[in-house]
C-alpha positions in Angstrom: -64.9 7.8 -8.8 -64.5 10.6 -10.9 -67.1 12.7 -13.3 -68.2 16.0 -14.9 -70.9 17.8 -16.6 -70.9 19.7 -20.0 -73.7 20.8 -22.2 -73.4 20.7 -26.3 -75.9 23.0 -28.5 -77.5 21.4 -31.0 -77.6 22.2 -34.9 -81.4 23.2 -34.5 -81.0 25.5 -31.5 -81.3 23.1 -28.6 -79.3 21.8 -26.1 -78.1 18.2 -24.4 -76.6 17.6 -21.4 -74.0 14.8 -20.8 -72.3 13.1 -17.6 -69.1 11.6 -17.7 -67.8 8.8 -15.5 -64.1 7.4 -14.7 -62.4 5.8 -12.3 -60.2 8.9 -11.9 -60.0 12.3 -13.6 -57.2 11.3 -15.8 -59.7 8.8 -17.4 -62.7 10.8 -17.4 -60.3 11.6 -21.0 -60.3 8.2 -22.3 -59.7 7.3 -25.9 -62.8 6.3 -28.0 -62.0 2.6 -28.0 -62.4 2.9 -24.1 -65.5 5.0 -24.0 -69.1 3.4 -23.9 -72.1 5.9 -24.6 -75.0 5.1 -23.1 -78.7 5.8 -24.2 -81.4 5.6 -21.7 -85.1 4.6 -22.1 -88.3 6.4 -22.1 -89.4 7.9 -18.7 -86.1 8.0 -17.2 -83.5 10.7 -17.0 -79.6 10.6 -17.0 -79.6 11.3 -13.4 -81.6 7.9 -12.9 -79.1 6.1 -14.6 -75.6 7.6 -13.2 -75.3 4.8 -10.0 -75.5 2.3 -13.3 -73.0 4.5 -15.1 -70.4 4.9 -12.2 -70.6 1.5 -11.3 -70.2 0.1 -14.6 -67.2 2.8 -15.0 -65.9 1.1 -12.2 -66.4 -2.2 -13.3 -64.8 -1.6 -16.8 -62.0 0.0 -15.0 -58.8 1.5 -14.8 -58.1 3.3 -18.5 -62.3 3.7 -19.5 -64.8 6.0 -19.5 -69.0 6.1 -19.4 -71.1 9.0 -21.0 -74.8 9.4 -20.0 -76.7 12.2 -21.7 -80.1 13.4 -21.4 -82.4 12.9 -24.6 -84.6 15.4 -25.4 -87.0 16.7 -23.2 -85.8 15.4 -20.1 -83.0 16.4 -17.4 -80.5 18.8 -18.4 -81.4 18.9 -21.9 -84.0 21.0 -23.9 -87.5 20.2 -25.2 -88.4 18.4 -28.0 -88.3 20.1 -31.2 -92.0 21.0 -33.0 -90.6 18.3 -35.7 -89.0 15.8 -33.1 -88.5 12.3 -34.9 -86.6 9.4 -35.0 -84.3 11.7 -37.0 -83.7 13.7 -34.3 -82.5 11.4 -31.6 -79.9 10.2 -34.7 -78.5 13.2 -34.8 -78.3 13.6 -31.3 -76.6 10.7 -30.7 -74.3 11.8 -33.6 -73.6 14.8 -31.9 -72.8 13.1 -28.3 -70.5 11.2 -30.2 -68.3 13.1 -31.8 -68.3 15.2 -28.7 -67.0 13.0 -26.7 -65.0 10.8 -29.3 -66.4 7.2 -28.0 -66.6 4.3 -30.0 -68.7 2.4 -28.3 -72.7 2.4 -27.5 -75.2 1.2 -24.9 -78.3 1.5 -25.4 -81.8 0.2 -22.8 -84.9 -0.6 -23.8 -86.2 2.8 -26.3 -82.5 3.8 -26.1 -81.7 0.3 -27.4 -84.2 1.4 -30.5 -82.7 4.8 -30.9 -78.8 2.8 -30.5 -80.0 0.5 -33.7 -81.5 2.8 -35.5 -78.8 5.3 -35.3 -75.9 2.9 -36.5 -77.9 1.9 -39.4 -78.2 5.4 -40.2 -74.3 5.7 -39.9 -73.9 3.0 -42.5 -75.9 4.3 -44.8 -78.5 1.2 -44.7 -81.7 3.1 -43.6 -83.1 4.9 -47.1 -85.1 7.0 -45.0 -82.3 8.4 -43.5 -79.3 7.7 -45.8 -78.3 11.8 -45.6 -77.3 10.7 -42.0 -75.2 8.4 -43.2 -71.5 8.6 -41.1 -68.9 6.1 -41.3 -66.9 7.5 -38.8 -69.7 6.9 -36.1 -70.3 3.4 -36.7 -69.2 1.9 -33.0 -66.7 -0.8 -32.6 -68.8 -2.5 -30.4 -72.6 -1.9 -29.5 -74.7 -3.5 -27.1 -78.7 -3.1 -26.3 -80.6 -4.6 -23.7 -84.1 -5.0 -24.0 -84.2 -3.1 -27.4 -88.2 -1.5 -27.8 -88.3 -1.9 -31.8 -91.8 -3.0 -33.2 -90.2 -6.0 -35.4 -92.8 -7.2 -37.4 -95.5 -6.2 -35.1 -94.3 -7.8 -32.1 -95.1 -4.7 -30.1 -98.6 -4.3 -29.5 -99.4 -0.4 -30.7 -102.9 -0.3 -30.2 -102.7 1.6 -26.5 -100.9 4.4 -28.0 -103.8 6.7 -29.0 -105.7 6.0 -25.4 -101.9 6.7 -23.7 -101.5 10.0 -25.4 -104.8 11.1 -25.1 -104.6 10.2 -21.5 -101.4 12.4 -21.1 -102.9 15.5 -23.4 -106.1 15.4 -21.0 -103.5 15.3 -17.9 -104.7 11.9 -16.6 -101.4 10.8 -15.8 -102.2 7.9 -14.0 -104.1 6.3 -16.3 -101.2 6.6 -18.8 -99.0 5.0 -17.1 -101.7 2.3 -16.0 -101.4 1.9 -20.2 -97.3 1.8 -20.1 -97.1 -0.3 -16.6 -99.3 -3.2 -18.7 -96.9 -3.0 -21.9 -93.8 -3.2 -20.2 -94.6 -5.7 -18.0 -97.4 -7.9 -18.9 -96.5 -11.1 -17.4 -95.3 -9.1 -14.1 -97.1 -8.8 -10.7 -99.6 -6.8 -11.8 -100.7 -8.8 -14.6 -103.9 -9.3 -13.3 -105.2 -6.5 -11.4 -107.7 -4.5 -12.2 -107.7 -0.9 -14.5 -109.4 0.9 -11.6 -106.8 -0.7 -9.4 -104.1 -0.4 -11.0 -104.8 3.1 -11.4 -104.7 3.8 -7.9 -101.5 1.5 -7.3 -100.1 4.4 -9.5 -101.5 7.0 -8.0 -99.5 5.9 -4.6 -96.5 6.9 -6.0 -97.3 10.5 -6.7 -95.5 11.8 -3.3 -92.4 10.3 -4.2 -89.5 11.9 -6.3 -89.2 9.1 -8.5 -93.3 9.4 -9.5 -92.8 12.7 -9.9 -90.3 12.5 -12.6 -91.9 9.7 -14.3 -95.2 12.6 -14.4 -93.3 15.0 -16.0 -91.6 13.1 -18.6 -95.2 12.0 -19.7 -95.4 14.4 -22.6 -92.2 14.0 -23.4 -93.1 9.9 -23.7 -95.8 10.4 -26.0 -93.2 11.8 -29.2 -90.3 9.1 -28.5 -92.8 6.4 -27.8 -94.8 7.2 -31.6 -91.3 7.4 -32.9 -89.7 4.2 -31.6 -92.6 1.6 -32.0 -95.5 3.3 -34.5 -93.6 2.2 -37.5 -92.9 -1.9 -38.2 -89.6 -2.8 -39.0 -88.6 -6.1 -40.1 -85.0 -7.6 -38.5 -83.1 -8.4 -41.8 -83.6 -4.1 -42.3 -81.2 -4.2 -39.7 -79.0 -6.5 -41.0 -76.2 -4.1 -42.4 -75.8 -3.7 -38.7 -72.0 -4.4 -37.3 -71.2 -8.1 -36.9 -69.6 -6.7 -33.4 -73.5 -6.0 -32.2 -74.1 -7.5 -29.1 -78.2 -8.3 -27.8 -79.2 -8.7 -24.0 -82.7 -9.6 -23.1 -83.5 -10.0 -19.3 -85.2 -13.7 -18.8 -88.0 -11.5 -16.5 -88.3 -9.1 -19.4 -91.3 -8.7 -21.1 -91.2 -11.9 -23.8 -91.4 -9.2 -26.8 -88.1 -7.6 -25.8 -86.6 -11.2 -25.9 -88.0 -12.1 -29.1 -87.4 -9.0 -30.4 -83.2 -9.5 -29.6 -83.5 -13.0 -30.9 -84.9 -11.9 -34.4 -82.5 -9.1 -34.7 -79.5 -11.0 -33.8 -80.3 -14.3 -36.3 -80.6 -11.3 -39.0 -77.1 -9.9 -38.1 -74.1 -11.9 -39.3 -71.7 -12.2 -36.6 -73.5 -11.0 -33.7 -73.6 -12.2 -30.3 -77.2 -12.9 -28.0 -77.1 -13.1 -24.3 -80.0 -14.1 -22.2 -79.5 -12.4 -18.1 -81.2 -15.8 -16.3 -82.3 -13.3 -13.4 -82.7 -9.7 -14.9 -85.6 -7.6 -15.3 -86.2 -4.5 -17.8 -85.1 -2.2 -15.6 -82.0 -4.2 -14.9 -79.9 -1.4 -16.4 -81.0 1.9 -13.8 -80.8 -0.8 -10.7 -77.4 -1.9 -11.6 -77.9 -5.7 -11.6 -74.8 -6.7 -10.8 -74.8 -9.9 -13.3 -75.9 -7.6 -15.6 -73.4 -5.1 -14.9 -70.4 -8.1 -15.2 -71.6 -9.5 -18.4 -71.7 -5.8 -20.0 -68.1 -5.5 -18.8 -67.5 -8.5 -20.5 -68.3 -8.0 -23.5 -67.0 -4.3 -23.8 -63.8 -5.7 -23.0 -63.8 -8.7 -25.8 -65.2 -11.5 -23.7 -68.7 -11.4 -24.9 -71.1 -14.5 -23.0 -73.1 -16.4 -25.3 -76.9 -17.8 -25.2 -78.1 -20.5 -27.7 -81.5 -18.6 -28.5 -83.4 -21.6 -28.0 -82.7 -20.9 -24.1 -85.5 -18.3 -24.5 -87.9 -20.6 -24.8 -86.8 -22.9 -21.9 -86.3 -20.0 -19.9 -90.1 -19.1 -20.1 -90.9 -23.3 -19.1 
């Protein structure tokens, strides 16, 4: 496998880092109809996703490309801005994409919600944030997996306020006690205890990966208010490219499932996939199915889940 490194400055002063992957160096200069970006979720860094991004470089093959950049605050990339916002991840995104030409977006879990919320920016659908607005950008084909968007209050907000205060007082394992619940609530840990859970947590401190998840706790606290604190409604979205592909993991939380079944009914054209054996974090532990289906539909073969499967799935 092939890959390399370059850093882009940012209109307001800032910086991102992105990581390129090929199956040789020739390729690492793919056209934009044969480059996918990718847009990782909260907590995690580009570094933790670039196994997943050169395997799935790999499994696109010969002739394609994967970008992986860090979002603010995390990795190679600078802090976030005193006015960080939604805004600012769209035009970071905008950036990366012009940068490196692609046509084509993945986005996981708060990544999914930036991904979404980005496009409708491009197509000038989001009042908020029609001065975005950038036909060009609009993707030939996007794809999120597990998208985090509070549609119609399916996202339970309440914890916020506790989380961040948790974080601003340095009491990191009781924030992500707050984050472990939310993202999986019918998981293993379901029903143990705060105090336990806590020092479940805590157990992870040593490693590398805990430690990384610890540091990007402050940075959590901005994209997290900006991704789910404000209710959207599905048919907002519905300007959205027919092309739009929605993954849900059948293990995932059952918001992030209902939450790619509402957009997708809202979205003429578009395509849902349920992963029978897939978690959240399918995407940074490259599950293989996961990883094939992906391929799939980046390459025009798209598999197809009736939605009603979601429910019979939970049975």
């Amino acid at each position: 496998m092939a890959s390399s490194t370059t850093t882009l400055r940012t209109e307001d002063g800032g910086v991102l880092g992105i990581h390129s992957y090929a199956t040789s160096e020739a390729d690492l200069q793919a056209p934009g109809d044969k480059r996918v970006v990718v847009v990782g979720g909260a907590f995690l860094t580009a570094s933790i996703y670039r196994p997943f991004c050169s395997l799935f470089a790999k499994q696109l093959g010969d002739g394609w490309a994967v970008d992986i950049y860090d979002r603010r605050g995390r990795g190679d990339s600078s802090p976030q801005p005193a006015d960080y916002s939604m805004s600012t991840e769209i035009s970071d995104l905008a950036l990366v994409l012009r940068h490196t030409g692609a046509k084509n977006i993945m986005g996981h879990s708060l990544g999914g919600s930036v991904a979404l919320n980005a496009v409708q920016a491009y197509v000038g659908a989001d009042p908020r944030r029609r001065h975005e607005a950038a036909l060009e950008l609009v993707p030939h084909k996007l794809c999120v997996y597990d998208p985090a968007i509070n549609i119609d209050g399916s996202i339970n907000t309440s914890w916020l306020p506790e989380f961040e205060r948790a974080v601003d007082e340095r009491r990191y394992n009781t924030a992500l006690k707050y984050v472990q619940r939310q993202i999986n609530p019918r998981g293993s840990f379901q029903d143990v205890p705060a105090w336990m859970m806590t020092g479940l947590i805590a157990m992870t401190r040593p490693t590398k990966f805990g430690q990384r998840i610890r540091a990007l706790l402050p940075t959590a606290v901005g994209e997290l208010k900006a991704a789910l604190q404000e209710q959207e409604t599905a048919e907002s979205f519905s300007a959205l490219p027919a092309s739009t592909h929605f993954m849900a993991g059948a293990l995932s939380a059952d918001y992030f499932q209902d939450t790619a079944v509402k957009l997708h009914q809202a979205i003429d054209g578009s395509t849902f996939e349920l992963s029978p054996k897939s978690l959240h974090g399918a995407i940074p532990f490259m599950h293989p199915e996961v990883l094939a289906d992906m391929a799939d539909y980046f390459e025009g073969q798209p598999k197809q889940t009736d939605p009603q499967e979601v429910a019979k799935a939970r049975d």
